[in-house]
N, C-alpha and C positions, 0 to 999 in steps of 0.2 A: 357133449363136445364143447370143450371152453373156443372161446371167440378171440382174436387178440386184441378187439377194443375193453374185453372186463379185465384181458391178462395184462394188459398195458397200465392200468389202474387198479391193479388189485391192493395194492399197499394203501388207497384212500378207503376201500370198501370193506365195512363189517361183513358182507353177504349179498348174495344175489340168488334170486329162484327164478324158474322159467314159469310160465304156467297159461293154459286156456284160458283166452277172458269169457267174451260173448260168442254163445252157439244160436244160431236160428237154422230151425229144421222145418221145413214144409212137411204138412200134415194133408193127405190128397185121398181121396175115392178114386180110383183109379178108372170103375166102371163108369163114374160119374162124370166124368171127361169127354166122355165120349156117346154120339149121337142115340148112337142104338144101344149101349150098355144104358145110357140113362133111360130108357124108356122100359129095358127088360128089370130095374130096380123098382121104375114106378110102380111097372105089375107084380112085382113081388111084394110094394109095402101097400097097394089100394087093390090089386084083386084084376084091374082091366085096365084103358086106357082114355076109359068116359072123363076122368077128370084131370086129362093132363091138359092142362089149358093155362095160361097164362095168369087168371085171376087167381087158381087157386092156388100156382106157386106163387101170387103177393099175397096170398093171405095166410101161408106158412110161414115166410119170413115176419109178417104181422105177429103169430101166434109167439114167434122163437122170441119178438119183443116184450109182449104183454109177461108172459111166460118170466122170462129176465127179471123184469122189475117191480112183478109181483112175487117171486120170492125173494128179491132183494129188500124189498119194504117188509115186507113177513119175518127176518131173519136180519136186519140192522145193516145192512151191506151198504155201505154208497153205492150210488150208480152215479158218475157225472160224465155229461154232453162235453165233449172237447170240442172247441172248434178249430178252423186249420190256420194252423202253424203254431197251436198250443203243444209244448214239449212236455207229454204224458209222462214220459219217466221221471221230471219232476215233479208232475202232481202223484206217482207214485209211490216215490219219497218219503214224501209230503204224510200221504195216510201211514205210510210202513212205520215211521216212526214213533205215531201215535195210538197205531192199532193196540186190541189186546188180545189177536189174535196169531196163537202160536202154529196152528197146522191149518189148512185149508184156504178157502176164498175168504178174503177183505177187502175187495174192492172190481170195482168195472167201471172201464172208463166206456165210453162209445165215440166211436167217429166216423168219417167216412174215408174208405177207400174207394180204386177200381179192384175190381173182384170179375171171372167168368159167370154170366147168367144168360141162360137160356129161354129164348124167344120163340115159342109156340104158333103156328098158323094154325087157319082154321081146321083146316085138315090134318091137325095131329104132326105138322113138319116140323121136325126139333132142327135149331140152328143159334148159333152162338148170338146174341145182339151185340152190335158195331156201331160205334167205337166201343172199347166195352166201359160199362157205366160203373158209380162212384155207388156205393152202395154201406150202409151202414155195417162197421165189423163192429164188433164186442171184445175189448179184451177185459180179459180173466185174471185177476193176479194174485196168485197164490204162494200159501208157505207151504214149503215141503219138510219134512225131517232130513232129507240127506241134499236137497239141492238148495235150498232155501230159497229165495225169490223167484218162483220164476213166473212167466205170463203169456195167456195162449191167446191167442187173437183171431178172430173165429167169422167168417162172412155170415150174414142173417140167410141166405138163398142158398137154397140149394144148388152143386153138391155141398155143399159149407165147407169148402177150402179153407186150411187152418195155417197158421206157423206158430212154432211152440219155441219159445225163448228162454236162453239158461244162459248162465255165468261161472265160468270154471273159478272164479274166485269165493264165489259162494259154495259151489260145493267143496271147495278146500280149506272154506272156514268150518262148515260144518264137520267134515272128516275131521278136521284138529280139533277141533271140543273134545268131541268123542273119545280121540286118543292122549287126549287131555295136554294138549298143543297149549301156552300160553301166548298172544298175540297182542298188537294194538292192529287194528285196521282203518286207514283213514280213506272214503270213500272206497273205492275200487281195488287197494292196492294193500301190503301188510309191509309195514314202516317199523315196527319191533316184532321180535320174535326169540323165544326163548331155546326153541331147536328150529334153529336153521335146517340142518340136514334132514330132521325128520320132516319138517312142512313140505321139503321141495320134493322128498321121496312120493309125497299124499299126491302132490302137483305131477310127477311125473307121471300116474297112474294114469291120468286122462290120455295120453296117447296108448294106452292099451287096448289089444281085443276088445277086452272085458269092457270098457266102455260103450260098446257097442248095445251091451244086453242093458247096462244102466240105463242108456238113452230112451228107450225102448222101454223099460219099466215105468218112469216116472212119465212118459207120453200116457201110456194106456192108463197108468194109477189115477189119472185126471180130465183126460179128453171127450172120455165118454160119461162118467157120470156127475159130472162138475160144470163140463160144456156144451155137448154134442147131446145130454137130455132135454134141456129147453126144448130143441127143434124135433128129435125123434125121441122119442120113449125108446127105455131099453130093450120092451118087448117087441115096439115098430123096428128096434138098429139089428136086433137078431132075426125077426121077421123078414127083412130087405138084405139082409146079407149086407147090410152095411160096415166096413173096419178101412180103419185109418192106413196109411204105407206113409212111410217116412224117408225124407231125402234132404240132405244137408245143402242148406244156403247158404250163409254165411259162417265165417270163425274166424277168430281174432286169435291172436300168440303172443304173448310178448313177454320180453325177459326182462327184470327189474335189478337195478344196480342200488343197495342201499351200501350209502357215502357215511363215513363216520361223522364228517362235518359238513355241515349243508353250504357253507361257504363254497367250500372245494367243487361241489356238485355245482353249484351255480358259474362257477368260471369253467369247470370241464365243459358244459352245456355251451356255455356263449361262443367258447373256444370253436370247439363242434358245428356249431354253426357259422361262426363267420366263414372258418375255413372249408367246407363242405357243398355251401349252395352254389356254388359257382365251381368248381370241379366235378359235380355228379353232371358229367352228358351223357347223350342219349345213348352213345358204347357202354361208357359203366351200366347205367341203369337196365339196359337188356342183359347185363353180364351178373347180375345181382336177380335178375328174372329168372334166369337159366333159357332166354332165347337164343336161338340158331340164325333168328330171321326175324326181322323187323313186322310185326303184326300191321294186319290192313286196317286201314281208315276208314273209317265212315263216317261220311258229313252229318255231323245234325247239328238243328238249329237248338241256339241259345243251351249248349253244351259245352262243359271244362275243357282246357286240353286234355288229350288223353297220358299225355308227358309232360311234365312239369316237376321242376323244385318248388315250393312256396315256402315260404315262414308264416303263419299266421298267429292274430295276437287278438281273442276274443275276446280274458280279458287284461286288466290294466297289468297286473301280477303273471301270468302265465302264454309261453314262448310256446309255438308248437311247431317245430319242422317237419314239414311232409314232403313226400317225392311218390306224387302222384301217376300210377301203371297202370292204366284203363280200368277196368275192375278190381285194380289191387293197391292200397297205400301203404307205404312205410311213411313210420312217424315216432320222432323222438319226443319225449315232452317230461315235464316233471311232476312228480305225483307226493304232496306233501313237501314237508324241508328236508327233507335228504333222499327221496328215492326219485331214480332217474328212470323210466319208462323207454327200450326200443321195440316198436310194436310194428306187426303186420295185420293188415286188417282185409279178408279177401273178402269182398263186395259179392261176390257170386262165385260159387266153389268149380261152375263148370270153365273159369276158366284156368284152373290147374291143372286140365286135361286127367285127371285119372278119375274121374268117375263121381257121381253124385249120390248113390244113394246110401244109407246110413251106412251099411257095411262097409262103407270105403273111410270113412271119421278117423283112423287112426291112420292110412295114408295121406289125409287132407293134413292130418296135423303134423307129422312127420313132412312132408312138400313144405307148409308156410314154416316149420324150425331151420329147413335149408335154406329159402328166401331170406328170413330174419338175418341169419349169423353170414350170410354172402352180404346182406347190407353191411353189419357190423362187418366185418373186416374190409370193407370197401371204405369205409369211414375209418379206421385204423390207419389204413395206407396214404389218406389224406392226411391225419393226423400227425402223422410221422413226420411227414415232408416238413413240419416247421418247427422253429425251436424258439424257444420261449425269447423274451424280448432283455431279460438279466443275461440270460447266456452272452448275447452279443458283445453288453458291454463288459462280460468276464472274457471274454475270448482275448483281445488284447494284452491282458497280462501276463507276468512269464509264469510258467509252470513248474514241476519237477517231476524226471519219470526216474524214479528211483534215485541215485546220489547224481544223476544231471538236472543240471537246469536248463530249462528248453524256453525260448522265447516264444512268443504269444502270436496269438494269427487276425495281425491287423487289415480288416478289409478296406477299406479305405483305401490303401496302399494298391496301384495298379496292379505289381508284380505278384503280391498275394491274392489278386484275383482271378490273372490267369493260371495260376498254378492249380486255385479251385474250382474254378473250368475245365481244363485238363483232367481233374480226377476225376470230377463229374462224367465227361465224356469217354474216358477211359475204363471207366469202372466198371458197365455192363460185359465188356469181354470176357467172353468164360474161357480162354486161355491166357489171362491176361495179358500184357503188354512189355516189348521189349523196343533196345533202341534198336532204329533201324542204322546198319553199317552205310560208314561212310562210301 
């Protein structure tokens, strides 16, 4: 469904596709959550309950280490230590570019998270430890054939609580190879493209059913024998009845406008912005939500608003407008010299209210294509309200409407301005306006 901020501008734009960005999906034991499932696992992967004790779950998570980087060093793999507030997707990058690895694992970063770990007393009492503590994750960062990058990130403790990370633009570079798509792609985004129409048909596949079973393929094609063996042997994960369930966290949408000339793109943007950050209140921005009712607050310390416009400027070259919705941002921003990015980015999928677990991916995507295009036409109607700053000084001179000539509409002039006040104010009447008798 076109938007009237692309249909407003379609005369500047060679093309526009919509498409999935970033997917994270929690990867869970379901049994392992829980007090008494984790203890009827233990007995199914050690035989009794003599070694559920504390030491020997640190010495599992030890083993899942050793394990790690001794087949990392066996088999040429980097392993690197990130420390916090190092941004792993660039050291990602970094290797992807230089690897010579076309399919599988080329790399593992390690860092620390919070992660659930379970606290053992002497007497066999399983209970969660509080606060819950920072514990080393491993991610895994693999090539796929049909998803291309993507990276599981995996707790060393059991139950080994996972999230598995994919990019709908990687899978739709892939799909285009294949169907022998010519493309330029500059980071995250595709800036030339030889069939438009066919790329965006590949893009639209992701809100299908069918993506359901893909998600689902490429989780199992990798979780268990790439990550989840370190810590259990395939014969211990079939032995324990150990399998993954899967439930969507995060997804990103967004629809890309490629401008034929990056010039044009750079003043629609600025435009967009000046006029925007100071019209989106708090009415619009629940009406761009599809709320009924102002969501509850909750105080927390050294937390964003949960409502906000910002502009931010990371770096020297690139503008980014957000309009910040508790766990939900819209954000326009530019991606190369002519494509224009309006993205949704939902921070936690339960709060689109229809449901989290994998089966639901094609209503999560269909909900944030409704958020996106209610921004865009919320941004339209701001849009509209102004008129270029040449028009002003064209307005002034005379015209012609057919063989009349018609004089020009000098604002300046008092009387020309209440006349367009009047229309203004009369305009919304849906039976329009008559004189009233003397």
């Amino acid at each position: 469904m076109p938007d009237s901020l692309s249909d407003r501008y379609a005369d500047l734009l060679t093309g526009s596709y919509d498409c999935v960005d970033r997917i994270v999906l929690n990867a869970y034991f379901r049994m392992g959550h829980d007090p008494g499932g984790f203890r009827m696992w233990w007995r199914a992967l050690t035989g009794s309950d003599d070694t559920l004790e504390n030491a020997y779950l640190m010495r599992m998570a030890g083993r899942f280490s050793r394990r790690i980087r001794g087949y990392a060093k066996a088999n040429g793999i980097p392993v690197v230590d990130c420390s916090v507030g190092e941004r792993k997707h660039e050291i990602a990058e970094e290797y992807l570019a230089k690897t010579k690895v076309t399919r599988g694992l080329f790399l593992i970063l390690v860092g620390r998270a919070q992660a659930p770990v379970w606290d053992v007393s002497a007497n066999h009492h399983i209970e969660r430890k509080k606060p819950m503590p920072y514990v080393n994750h491993y991610s895994f960062h693999i090539l796929d054939p049909d998803w291309g990058h993507i990276t599981i990130k995996i707790s060393g403790h059991p139950p080994f609580p996972a999230q598995v990370i994919l990019n709908g633009h990687e899978y739709v570079a892939c799909q285009a190879r294949k169907a022998g798509i010519h493309f330029t792609k500059e980071g995250n985004c595709f800036t030339h493209i030889s069939d438009a129409a066919g790329l965006a048909k590949i893009a639209d596949t992701l809100s299908e059913q069918r993506t359901v079973g893909r998600l689902s393929q490429v989780c199992e094609r990798w979780i268990y024998t790439t990550c989840l063996c370190f810590a259990l042997e395939v014969e211990e994960q079939k032995q324990s009845g150990f399998y993954y369930q899967y439930s969507n966290y995060q997804v990103e949408y967004s629809r890309n406008l490629i401008f034929e000339i990056g010039g044009h793109m750079d003043q629609v943007f600025q435009a967009l912005i000046d006029r925007s950050r100071v019209l989106l209140d708090l009415k619009t921005v629940r009406t761009i939500r599809g709320y009924q009712r102002r969501p509850k607050y909750r105080k927390r310390k050294k937390k964003s608003a949960e409502w906000e416009v910002a502009v931010e400027k990371p770096t020297y070259d690139l503008t980014i407008f957000k309009l910040h919705c508790g766990k939900l941002t819209l954000k326009i921003y530019t991606k190369g010299e002519r494509a224009l990015r309006i993205e949704v980015v939902v921070h936690n999928t339960q709060e689109l209210r229809c449901g989290r677990s994998l089966e639901k991916f094609p209503e999560i995507v269909v909900e944030a294509k409704r958020i996106l295009e209610r921004f865009m036409d919320a941004l339209s109607c701001v849009d509209q309200r102004f008129i270029a700053d040449r028009m002003l000084e064209q307005l002034p001179a005379p015209s012609q409407v057919g063989k009349t000539k018609v004089g020009g509409i000098d604002l300046n002039k008092p009387r020309m301005r209440w006349v367009v006040e009047a229309v203004v104010a009369l305009s919304p009447s849906p039976g329009g306006f008559t004189r009233l008798p003397s």
